[in-house]
C-alpha positions in Angstrom: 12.6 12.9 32.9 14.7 11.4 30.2 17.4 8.3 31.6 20.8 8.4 30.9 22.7 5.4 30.0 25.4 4.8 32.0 29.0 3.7 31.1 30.7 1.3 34.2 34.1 -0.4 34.6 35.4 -2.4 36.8 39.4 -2.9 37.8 40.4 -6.1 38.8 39.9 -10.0 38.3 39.3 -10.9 41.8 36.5 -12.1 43.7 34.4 -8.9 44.0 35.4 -7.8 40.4 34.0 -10.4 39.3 31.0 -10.3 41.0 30.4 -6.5 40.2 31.1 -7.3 36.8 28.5 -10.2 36.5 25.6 -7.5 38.1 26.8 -4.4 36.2 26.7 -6.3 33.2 23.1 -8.5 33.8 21.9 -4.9 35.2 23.4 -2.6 32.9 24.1 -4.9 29.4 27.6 -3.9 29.1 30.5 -3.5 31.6 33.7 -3.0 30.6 36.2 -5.3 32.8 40.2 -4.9 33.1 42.5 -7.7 34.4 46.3 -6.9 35.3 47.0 -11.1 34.5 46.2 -11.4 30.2 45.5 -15.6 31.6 43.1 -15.2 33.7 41.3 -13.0 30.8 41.6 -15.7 28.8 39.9 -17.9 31.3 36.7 -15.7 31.7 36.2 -15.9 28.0 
């Protein structure tokens, strides 16, 4: 049986985005990640 890669975002800068953004993307290698505030963004980068 042949895996799939998968494709996950996650909405929000809070607390639990965050923290489902730093396992999809250790777990995964990519996660795409929107935040509503363009600052806080720029913070995480």
């Amino acid at each position: 049986m042949e895996l799939k890669p998968h494709s996950v975002a996650v909405i929000g800068g809070g607390s639990f985005g965050t923290a489902l953004t730093k396992i999809f993307s250790d777990t995964l290698g990519h996660c795409a990640w929107w935040m509503h505030n363009s600052e806080s963004a720029m913070h995480v980068m």
